[in-house]
Each structure stands twice: as C-alpha cells, then as structure tokens.
NUZA-592221 format. One line per 5 residues: number of its first residue (from 0); their letters; for each residue x negated, y, z of N, C-alpha, C, CB. Coordinates in steps of 0.05 Angstrom, whole numbers, always signed. Glycine has a CB too. Layout:
! residues N
NUM = A = X:Y:Z:X:Y:Z:X:Y:Z:X:Y:Z | ...
***
This chain:
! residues 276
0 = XXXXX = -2429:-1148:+2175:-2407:-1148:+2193:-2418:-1148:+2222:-2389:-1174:+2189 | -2406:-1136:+2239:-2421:-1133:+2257:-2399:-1153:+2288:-2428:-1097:+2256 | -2423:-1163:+2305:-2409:-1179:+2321:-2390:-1180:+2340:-2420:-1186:+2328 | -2372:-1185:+2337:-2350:-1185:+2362:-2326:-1173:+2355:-2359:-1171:+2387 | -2336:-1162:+2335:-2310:-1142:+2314:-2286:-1159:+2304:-2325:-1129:+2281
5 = XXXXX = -2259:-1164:+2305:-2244:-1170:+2292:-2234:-1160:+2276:-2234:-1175:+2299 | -2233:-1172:+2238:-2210:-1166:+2226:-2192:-1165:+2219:-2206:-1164:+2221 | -2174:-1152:+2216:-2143:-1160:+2211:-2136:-1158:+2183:-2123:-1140:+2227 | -2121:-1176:+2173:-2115:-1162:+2145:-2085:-1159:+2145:-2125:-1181:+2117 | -2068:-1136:+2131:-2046:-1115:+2132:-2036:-1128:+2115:-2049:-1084:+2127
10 = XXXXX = -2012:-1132:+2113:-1994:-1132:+2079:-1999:-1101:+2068:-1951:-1139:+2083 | -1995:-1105:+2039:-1988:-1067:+2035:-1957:-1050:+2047:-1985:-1061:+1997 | -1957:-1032:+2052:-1942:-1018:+2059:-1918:-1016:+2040:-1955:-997:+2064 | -1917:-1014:+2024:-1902:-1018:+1988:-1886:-1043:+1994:-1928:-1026:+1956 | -1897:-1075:+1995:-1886:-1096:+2008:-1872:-1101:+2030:-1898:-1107:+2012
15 = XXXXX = -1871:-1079:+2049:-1860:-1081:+2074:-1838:-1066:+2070:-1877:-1072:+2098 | -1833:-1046:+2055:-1808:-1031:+2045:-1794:-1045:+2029:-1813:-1007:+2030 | -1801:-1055:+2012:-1786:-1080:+1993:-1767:-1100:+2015:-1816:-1104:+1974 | -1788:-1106:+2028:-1769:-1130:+2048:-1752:-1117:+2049:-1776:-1141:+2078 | -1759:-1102:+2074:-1739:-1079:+2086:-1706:-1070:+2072:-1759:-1050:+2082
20 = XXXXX = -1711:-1067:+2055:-1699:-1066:+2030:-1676:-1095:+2027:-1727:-1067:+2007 | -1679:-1105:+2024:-1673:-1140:+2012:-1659:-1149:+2038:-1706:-1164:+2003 | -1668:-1141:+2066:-1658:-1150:+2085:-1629:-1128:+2087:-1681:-1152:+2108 | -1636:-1112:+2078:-1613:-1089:+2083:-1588:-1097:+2068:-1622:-1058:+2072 | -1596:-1097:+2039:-1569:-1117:+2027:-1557:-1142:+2026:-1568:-1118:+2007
25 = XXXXX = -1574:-1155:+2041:-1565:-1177:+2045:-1543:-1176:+2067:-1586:-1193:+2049 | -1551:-1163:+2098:-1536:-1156:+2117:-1511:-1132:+2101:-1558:-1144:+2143 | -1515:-1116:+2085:-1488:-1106:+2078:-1471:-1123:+2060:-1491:-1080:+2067 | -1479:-1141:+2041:-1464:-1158:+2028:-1445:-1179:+2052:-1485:-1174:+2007 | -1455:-1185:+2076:-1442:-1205:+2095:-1430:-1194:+2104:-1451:-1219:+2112
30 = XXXXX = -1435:-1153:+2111:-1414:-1146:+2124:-1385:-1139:+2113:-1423:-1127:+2136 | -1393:-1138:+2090:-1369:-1130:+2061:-1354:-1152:+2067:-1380:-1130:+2020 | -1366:-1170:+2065:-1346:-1203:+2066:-1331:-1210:+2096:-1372:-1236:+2061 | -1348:-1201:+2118:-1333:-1207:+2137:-1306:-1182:+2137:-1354:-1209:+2164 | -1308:-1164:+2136:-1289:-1141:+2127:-1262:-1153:+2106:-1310:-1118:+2109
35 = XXXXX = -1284:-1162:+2091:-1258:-1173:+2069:-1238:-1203:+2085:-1279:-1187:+2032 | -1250:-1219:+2093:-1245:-1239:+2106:-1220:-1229:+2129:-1272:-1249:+2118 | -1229:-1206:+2145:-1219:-1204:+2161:-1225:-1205:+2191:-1209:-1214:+2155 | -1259:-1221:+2193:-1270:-1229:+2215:-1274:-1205:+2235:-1293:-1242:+2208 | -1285:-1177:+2219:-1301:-1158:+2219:-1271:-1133:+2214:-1329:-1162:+2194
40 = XXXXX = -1256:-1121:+2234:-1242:-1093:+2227:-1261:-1075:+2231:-1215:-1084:+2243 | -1256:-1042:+2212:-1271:-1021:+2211:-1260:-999:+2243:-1265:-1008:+2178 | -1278:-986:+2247:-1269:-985:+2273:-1242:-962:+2272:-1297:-977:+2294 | -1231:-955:+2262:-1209:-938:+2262:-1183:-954:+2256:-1213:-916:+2242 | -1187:-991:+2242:-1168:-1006:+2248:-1149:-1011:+2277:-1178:-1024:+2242
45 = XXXXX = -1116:-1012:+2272:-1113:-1027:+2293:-1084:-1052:+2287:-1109:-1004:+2320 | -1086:-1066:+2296:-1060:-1083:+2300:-1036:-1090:+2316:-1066:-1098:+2301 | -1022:-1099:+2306:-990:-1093:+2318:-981:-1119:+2317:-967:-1072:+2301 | -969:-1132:+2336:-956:-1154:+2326:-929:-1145:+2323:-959:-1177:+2342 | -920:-1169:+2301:-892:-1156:+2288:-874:-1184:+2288:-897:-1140:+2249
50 = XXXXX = -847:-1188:+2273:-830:-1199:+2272:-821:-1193:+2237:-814:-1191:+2295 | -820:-1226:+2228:-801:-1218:+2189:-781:-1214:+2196:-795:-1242:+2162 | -762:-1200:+2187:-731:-1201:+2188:-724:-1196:+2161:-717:-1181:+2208 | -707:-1189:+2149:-689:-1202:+2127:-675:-1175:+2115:-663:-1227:+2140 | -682:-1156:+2093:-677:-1128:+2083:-655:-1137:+2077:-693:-1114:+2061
55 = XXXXX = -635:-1112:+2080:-605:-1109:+2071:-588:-1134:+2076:-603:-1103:+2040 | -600:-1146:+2103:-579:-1167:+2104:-545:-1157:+2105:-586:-1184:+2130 | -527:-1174:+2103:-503:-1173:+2096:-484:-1186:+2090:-503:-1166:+2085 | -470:-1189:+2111:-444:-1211:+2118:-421:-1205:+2089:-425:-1200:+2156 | -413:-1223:+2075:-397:-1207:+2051:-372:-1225:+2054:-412:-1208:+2016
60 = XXXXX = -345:-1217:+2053:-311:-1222:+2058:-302:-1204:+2036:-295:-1213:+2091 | -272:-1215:+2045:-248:-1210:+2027:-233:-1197:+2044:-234:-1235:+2014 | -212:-1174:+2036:-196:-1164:+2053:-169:-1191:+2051:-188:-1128:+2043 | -168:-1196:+2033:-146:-1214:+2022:-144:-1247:+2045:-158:-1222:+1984 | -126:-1254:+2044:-122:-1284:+2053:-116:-1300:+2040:-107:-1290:+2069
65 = XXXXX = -115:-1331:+2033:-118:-1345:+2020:-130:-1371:+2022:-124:-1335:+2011 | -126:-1392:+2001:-146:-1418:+2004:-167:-1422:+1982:-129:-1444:+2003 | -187:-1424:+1989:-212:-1426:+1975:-217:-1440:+1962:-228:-1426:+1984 | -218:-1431:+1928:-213:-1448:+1905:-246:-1461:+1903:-201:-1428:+1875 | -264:-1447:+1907:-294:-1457:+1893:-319:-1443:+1909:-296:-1447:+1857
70 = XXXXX = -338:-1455:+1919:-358:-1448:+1934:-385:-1451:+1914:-357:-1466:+1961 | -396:-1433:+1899:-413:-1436:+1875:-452:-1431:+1892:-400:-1405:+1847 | -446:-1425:+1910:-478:-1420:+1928:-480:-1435:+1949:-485:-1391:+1942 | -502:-1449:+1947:-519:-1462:+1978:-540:-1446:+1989:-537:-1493:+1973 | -537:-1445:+2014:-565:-1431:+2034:-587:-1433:+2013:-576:-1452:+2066
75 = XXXXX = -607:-1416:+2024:-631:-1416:+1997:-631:-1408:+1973:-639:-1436:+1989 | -606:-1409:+1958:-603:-1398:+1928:-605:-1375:+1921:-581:-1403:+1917 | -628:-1377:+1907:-626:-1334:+1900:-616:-1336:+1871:-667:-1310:+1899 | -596:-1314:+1869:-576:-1301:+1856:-575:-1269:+1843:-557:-1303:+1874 | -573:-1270:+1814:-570:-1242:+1809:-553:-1230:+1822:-564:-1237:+1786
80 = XXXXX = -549:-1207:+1816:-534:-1185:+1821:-506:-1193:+1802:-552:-1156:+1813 | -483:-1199:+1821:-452:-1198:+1806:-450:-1227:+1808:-449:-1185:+1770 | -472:-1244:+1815:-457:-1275:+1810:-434:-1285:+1836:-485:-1303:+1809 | -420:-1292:+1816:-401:-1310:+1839:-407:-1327:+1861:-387:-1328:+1828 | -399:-1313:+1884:-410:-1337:+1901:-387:-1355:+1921:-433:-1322:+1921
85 = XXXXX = -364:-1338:+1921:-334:-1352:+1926:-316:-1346:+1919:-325:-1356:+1945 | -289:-1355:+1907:-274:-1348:+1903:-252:-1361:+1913:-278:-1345:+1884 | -226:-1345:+1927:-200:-1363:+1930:-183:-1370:+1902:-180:-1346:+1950 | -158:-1385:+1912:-143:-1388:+1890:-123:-1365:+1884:-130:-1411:+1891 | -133:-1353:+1860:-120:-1330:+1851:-96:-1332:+1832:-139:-1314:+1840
90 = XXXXX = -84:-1353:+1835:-51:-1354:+1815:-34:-1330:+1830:-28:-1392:+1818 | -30:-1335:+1854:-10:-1308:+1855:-28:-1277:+1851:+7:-1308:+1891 | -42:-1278:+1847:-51:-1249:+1839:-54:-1239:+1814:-74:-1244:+1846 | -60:-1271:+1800:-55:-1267:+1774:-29:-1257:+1759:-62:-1287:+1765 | -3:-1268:+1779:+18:-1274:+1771:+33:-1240:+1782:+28:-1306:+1784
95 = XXXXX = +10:-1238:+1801:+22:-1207:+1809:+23:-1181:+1785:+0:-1195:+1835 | -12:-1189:+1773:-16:-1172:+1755:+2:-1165:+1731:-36:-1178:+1748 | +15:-1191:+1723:+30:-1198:+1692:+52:-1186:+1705:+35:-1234:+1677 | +68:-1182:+1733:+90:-1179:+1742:+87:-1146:+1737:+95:-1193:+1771 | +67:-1136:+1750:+67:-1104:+1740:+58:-1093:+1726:+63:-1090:+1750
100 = XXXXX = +44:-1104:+1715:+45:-1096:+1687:+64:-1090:+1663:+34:-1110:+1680 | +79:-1107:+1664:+105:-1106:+1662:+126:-1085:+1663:+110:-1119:+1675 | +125:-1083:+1692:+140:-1053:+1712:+129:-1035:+1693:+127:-1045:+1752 | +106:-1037:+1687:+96:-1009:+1676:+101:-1004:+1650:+68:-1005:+1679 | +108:-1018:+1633:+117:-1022:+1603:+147:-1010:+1610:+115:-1057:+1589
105 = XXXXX = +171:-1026:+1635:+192:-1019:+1631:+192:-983:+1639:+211:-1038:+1648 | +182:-984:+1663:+189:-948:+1668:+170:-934:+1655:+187:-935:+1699 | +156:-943:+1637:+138:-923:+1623:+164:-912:+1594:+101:-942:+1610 | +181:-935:+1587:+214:-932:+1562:+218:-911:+1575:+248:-957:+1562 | +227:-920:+1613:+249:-905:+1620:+243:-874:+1618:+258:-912:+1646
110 = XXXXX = +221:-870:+1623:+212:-841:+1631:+209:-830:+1604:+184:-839:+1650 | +204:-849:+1578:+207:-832:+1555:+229:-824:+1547:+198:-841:+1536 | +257:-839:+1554:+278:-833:+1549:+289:-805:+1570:+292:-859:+1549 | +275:-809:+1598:+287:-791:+1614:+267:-767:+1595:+284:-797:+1652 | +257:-760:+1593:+249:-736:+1578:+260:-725:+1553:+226:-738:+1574
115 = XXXXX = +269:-745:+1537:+286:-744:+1513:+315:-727:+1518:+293:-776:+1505 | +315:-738:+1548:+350:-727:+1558:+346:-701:+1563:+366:-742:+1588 | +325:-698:+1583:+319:-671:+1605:+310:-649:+1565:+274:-680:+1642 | +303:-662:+1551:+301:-642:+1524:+323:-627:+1509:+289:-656:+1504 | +338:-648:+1507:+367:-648:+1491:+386:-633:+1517:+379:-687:+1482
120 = XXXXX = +382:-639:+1540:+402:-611:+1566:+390:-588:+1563:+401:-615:+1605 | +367:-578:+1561:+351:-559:+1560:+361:-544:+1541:+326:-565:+1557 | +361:-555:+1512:+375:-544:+1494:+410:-539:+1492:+366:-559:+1475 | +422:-554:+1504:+443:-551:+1500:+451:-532:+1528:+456:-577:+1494 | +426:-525:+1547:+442:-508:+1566:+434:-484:+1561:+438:-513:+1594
125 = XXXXX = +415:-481:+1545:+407:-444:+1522:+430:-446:+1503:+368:-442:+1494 | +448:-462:+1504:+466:-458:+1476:+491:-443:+1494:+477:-493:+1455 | +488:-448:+1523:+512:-446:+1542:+529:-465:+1534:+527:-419:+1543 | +523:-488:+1532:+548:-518:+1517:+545:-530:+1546:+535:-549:+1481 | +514:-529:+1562:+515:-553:+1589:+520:-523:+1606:+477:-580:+1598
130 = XXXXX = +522:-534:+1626:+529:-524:+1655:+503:-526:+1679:+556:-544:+1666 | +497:-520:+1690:+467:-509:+1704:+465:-533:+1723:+466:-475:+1723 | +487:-546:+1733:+499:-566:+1750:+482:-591:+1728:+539:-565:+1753 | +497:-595:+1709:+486:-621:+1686:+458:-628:+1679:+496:-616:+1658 | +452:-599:+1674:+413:-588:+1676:+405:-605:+1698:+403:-547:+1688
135 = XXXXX = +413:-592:+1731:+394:-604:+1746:+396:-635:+1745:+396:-593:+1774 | +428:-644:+1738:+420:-676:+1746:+403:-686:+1719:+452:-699:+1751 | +397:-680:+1702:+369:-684:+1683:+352:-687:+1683:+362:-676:+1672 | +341:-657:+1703:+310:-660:+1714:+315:-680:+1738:+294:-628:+1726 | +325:-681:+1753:+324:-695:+1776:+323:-733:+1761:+355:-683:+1797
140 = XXXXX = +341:-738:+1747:+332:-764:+1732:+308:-762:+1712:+355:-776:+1716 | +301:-747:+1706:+268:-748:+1694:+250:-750:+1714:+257:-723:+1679 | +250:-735:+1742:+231:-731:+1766:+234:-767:+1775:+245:-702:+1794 | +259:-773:+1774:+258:-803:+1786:+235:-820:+1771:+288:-818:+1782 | +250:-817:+1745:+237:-833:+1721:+197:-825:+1724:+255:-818:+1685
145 = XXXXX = +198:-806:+1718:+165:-804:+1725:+154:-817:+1757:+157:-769:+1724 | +176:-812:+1784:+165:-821:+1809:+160:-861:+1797:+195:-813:+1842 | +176:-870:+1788:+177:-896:+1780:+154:-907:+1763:+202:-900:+1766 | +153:-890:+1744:+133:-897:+1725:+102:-900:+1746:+132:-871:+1700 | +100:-869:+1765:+75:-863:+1779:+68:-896:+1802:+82:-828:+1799
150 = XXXXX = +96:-909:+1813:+92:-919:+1826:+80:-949:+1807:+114:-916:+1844 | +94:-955:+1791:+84:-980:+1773:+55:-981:+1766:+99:-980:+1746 | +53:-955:+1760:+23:-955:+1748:+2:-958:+1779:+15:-920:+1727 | +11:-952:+1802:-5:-953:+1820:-10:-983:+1836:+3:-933:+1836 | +25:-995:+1832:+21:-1022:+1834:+9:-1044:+1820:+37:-1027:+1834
155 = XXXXX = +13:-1033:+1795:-3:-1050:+1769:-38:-1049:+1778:+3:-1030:+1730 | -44:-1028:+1784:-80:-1015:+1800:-82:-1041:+1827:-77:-968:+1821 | -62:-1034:+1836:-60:-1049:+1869:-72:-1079:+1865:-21:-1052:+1881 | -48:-1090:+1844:-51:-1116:+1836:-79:-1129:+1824:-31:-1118:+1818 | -95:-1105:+1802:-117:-1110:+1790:-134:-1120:+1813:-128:-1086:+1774
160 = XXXXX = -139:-1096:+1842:-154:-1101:+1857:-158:-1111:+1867:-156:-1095:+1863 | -132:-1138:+1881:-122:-1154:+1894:-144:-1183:+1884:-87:-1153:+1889 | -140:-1186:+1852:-148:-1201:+1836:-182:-1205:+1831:-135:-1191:+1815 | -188:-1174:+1835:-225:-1178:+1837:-227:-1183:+1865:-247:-1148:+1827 | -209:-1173:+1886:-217:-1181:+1905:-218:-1221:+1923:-204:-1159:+1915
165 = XXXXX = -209:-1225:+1902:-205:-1252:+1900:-223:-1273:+1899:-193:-1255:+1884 | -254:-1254:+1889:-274:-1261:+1875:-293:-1245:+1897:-272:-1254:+1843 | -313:-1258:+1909:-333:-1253:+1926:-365:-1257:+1908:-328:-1273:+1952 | -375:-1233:+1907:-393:-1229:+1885:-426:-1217:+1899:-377:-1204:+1863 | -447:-1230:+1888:-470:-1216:+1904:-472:-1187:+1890:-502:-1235:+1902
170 = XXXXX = -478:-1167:+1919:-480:-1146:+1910:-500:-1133:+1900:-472:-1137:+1923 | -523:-1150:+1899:-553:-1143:+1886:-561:-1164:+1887:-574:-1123:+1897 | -586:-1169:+1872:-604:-1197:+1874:-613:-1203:+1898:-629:-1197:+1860 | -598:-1226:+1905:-598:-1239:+1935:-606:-1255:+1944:-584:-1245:+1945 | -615:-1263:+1961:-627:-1292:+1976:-598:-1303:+1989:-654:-1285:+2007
175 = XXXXX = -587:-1324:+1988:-570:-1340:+2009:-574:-1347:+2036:-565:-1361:+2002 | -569:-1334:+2054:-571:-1342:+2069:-554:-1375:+2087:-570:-1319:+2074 | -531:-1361:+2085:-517:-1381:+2099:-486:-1381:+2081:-516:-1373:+2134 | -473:-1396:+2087:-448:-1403:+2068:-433:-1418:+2095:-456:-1428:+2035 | -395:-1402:+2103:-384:-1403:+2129:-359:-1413:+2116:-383:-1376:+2148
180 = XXXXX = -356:-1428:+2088:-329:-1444:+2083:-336:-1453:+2065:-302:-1431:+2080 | -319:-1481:+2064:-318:-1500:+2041:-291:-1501:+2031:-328:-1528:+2048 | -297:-1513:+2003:-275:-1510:+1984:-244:-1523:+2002:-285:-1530:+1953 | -230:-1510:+1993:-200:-1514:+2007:-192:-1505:+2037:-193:-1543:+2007 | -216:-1488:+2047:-215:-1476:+2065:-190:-1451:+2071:-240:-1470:+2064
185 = XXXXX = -182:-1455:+2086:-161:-1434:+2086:-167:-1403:+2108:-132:-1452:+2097 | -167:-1374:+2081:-183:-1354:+2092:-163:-1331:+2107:-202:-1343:+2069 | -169:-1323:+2130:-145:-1317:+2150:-152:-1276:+2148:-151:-1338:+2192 | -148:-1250:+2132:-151:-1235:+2135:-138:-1212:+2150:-154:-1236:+2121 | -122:-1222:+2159:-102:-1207:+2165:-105:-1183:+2184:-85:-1224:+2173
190 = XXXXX = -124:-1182:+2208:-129:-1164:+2222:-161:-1168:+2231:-108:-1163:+2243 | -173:-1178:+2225:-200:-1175:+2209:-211:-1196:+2192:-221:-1169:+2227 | -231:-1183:+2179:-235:-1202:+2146:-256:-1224:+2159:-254:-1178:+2111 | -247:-1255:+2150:-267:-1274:+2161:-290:-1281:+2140:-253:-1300:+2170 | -312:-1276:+2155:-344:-1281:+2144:-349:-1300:+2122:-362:-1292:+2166
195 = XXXXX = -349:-1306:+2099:-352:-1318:+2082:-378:-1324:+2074:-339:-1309:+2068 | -397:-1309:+2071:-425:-1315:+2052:-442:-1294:+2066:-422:-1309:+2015 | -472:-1300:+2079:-495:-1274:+2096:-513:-1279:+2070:-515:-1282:+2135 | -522:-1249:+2073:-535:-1257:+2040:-558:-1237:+2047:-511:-1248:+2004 | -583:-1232:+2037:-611:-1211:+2031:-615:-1204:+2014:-633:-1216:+2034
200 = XXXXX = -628:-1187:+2011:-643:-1181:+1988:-664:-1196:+1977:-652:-1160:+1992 | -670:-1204:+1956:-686:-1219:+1945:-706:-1209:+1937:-677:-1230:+1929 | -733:-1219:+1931:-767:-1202:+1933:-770:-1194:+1959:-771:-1171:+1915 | -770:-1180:+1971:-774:-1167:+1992:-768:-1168:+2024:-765:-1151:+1985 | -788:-1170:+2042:-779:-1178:+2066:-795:-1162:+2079:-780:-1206:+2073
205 = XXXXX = -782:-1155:+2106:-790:-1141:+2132:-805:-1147:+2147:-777:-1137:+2147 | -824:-1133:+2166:-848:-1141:+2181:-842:-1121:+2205:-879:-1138:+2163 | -824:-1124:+2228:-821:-1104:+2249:-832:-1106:+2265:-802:-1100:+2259 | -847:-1080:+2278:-868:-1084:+2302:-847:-1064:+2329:-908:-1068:+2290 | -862:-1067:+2357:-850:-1040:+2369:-871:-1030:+2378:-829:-1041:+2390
210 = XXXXX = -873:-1010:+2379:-904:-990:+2371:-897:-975:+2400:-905:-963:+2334 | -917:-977:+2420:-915:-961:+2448:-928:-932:+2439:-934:-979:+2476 | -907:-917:+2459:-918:-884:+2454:-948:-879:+2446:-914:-865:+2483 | -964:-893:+2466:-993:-879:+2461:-1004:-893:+2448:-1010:-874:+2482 | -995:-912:+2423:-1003:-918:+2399:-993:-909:+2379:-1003:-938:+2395
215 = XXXXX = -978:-890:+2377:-960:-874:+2358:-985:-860:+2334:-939:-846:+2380 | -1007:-843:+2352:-1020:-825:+2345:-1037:-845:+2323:-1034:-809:+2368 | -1048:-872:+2322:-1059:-889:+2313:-1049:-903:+2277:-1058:-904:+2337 | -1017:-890:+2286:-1008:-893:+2247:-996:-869:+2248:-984:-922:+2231 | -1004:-840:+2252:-1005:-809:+2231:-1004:-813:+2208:-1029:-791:+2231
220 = XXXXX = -1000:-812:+2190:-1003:-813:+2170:-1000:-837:+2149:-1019:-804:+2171 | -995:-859:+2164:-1004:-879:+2150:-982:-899:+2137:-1021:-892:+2168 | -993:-899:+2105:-969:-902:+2086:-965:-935:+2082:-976:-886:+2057 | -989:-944:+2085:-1003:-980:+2072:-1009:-991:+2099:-1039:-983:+2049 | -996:-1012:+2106:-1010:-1029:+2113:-1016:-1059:+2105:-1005:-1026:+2131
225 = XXXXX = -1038:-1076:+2119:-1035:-1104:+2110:-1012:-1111:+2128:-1062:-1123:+2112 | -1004:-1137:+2120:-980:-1151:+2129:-994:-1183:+2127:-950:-1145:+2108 | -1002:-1195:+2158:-1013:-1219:+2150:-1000:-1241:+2165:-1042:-1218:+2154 | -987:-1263:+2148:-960:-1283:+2161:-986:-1313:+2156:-916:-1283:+2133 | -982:-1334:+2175:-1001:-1352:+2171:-1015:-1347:+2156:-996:-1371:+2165
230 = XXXXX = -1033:-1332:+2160:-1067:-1328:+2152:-1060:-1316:+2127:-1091:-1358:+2149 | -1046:-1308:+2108:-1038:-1308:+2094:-1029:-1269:+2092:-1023:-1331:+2096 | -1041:-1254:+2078:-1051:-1230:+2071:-1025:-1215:+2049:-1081:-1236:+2057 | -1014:-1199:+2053:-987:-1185:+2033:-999:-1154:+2044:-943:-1196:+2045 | -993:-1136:+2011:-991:-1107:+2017:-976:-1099:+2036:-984:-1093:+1997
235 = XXXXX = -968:-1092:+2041:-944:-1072:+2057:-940:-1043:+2060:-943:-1076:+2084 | -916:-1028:+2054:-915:-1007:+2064:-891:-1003:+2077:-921:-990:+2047 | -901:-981:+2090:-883:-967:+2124:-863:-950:+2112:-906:-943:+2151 | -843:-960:+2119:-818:-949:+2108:-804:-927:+2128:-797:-975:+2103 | -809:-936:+2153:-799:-921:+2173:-811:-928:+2201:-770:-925:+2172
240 = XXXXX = -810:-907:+2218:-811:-911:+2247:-796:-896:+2260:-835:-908:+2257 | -788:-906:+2283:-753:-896:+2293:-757:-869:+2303:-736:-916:+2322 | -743:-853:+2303:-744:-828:+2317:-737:-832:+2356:-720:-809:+2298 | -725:-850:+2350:-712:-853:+2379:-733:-873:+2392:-679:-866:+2380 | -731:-886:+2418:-740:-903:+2427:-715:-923:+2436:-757:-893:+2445
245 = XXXXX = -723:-953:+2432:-708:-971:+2445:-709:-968:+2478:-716:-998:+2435 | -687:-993:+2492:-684:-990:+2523:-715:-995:+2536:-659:-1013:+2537 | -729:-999:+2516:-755:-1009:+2537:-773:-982:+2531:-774:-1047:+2527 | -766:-968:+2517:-783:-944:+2510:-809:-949:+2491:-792:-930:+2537 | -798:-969:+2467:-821:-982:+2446:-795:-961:+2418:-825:-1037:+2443
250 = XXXXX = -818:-958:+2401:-809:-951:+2381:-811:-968:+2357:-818:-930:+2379 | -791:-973:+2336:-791:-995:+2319:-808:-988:+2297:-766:-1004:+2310 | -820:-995:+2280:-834:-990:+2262:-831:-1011:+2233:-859:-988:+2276 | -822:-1008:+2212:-809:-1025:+2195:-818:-1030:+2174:-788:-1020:+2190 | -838:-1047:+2165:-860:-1052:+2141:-846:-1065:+2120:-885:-1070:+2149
255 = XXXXX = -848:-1066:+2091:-831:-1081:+2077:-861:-1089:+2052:-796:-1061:+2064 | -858:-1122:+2048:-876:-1131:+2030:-861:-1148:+2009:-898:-1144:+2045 | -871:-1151:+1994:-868:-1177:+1971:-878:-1204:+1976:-885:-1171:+1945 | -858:-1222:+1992:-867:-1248:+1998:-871:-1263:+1969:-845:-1263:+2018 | -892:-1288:+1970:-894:-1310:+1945:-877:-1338:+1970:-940:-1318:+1931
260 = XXXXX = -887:-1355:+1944:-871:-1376:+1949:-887:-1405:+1968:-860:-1383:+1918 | -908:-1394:+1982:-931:-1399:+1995:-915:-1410:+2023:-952:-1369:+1996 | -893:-1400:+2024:-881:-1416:+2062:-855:-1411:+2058:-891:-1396:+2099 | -836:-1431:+2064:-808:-1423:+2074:-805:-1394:+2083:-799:-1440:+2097 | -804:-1370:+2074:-800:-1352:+2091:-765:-1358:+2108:-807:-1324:+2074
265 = XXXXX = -770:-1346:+2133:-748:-1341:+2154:-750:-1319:+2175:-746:-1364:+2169 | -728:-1318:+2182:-730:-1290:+2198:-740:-1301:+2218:-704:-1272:+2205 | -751:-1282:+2237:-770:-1285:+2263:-792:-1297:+2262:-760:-1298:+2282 | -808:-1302:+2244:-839:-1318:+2239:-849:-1288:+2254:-854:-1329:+2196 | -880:-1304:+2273:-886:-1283:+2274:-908:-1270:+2251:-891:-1282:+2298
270 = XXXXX = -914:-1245:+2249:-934:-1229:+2237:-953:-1213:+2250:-923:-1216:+2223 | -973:-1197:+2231:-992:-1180:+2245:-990:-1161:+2227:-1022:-1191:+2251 | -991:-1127:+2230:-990:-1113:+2211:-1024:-1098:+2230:-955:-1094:+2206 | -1029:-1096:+2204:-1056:-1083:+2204:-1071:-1056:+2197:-1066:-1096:+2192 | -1084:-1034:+2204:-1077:-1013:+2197:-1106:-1003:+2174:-1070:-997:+2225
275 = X = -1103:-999:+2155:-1140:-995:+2146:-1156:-981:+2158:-1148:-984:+2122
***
C-alpha cells in the first residue's frame, strides 16, 4: 500500500438500485393514501362549495274543504309510495257517492225504457199508424233520457273523486318533512288549496354549487363527482347545470347522492363537490 493514499470502500452498484427501488414504493404507497385520504388532489382536481337541498320537494293539499279526521305522519317519517298521510272527514262524500250512484241506476231504467219507446214509434211510424210530430217527441225524450243518464254517470265520477280526494297520499317514497295541521283542524279550499304535508324524496339528496363562468370549462364532461358533507365522502353524479345564469351571473350546478344514516341530514348543510 502505498503512503498517503486513501481508501474508500463503495457499496455495490446492484445495492444502490435496490434501495433506490424500496424508497420509490414506499413514497408511492403514501402518495396513493394521501390521494385516497384526500390530503393530496391530482392536479386536474377542483372544488366547489355547494349547499344539500331536498329532491322533488313538494308541498301536497286537497282541492276540497273540510275538517281533518286523522294526521298519520310526523316530520322525519319516511313513507312508501301511496301511504296515507291525512285525511279529512269524508261522510259527506261518502254519502255523495251512494247518492249518485243511485241517480245512475235510476236514469240508466229511464233511458232503457226511453229507447224501448223511440223503438216501438219507429215502427209504428213505417207502418204510417204514428205521425212524424209523435216520432220527434220520442227521440227528443230518448235524447233527454240519455242527456240524464250522461250527466249521472259524470256526477257519480265527480263524487268518486271528491272521495279520494279526501285522502292526502305520498306520491313516491318520501321523507316528511313538515306536517301544517292537526287533527280537527278545519281545511279552508276554496280559492286556494291550504298546505297540508312538505314532503321529499326519500334515498336521495342534492348537493348545489354556483359554478362562475371561467370555471365552467373545468367540469366538460364531467359525469361523477365526490360529494363530501362532514368529512364524510358520497358518490355523486351531475344531473344538471343551468343553461341560464342566475342575477349574480353564477350558474347552478345540481349533484344528487345516496345519503346513509351517519348525520341528521337537512337542507342547507354545507358541502364540497369534488372533481376527479
């Protein structure tokens, strides 16, 4: 060995790629997770803040007036599709129905008999026995008899409708919102129908953002987004974005997800919609 010389000793080259290696997946496994987490967006992400609001909400009445026999829903209750959720007291509607129904049994005789007659003049005025005068008052009491019959049967219809309408029913599987009378309440329709039951759609809730023009270009295309309410992560997809602009010149943009049972949902929480 000669003096003054230093030596160094190398790792192998083979070993230094290995690291190399090991350090690389390790840093992509943390970045997967911060991605997944949320910590970490990809850079073509962007976010919106949004507002829940409440799909197919819907104020539901009666054309009818009346006093309110039975209030079967409280706020919060979700409900199939068709359940009762108020009903007034329907004796006179009931009593309407049996009344024409009725009507319609009697002038449904009459009009068989008025045809029996308008048959038997017919014939006897080809025999030349009736007079053309006797003819018309025949048809003309058959034309009555059928106007009578037409009207019974439309009243007897009238009455049916009167009767379901008596009965305030969810019109799809609903969330309750709110409930605006209690039993023995007296319901006033007369020149407009008073609010009875606000009701939603059930599963499903809204995530509205207002999206400024020169972020428009940033969801082209874009069908999915996340929907994230207290930290808390839901699919979402974009149902619509307005063609028009509101008075402030923002455009609405309307996400719909599948809430769980993870928070009171309510309208106006806020949200974040997220873009992949």
């Amino acid at each position: 060995m000669m003096a003054g010389r230093k030596i160094v000793d190398r790792a192998p080259v083979a070993n230094s790629g290995f690291s190399c290696r090991r350090v690389a997946r390790a840093l992509g496994g943390v970045v997967a997770l911060l991605l997944a987490t949320g910590v970490l967006r990809t850079a073509g992400a962007a976010e919106f803040e949004a507002r829940l609001a409440w799909v197919d909400r819907m104020v539901l009445s009666t054309p009818l007036s009346g006093v309110v026999r039975g209030v079967h829903v409280s706020p919060g209750d979700r409900v199939a599709a068709g359940s009762l959720l108020v009903e007034l007291d329907g004796n006179a509607w009931q009593a309407a129905v049996k009344r024409s129904e009725a009507e319609v049994v009697k002038t449904r005789e009459d009009l068989a008999e008025a045809e029996r007659e308008l048959e038997r003049a017919r014939e006897l005025f080809d025999r030349t026995v009736m007079s053309s005068h006797d003819l018309q008052l025949a048809e003309i009491a058959h034309a009555r008899a059928r106007a009578a019959y037409d009207a019974a049967v439309a009243g007897f219809e009238r009455a049916r409708l009167d009767l379901r309408y008596s009965r305030v029913e969810a019109p799809f599987e609903a969330k309750v919102l709110a409930v605006q009378v209690l039993p023995g309440s007296v319901v006033v329709s007369r020149m407009r129908a008073q609010p009875l039951v606000v009701v939603a759609r059930a599963g499903v809730m809204a995530a509205v953002a207002r999206i400024l023009p020169d972020r428009l270009p940033a969801l082209e295309g874009v069908r999915e987004v996340e929907v994230e309410v207290n930290g808390k992560k839901f699919r979402g997809e974009v149902r619509h974005i307005a063609l028009e602009p509101d008075t402030e010149g923002g455009y609405a943009m309307e996400v719909r997800f599948q809430p769980d049972d993870s928070i009171q949902w309510r309208a106006g929480l806020p949200a974040r919609l997220i873009t992949p």
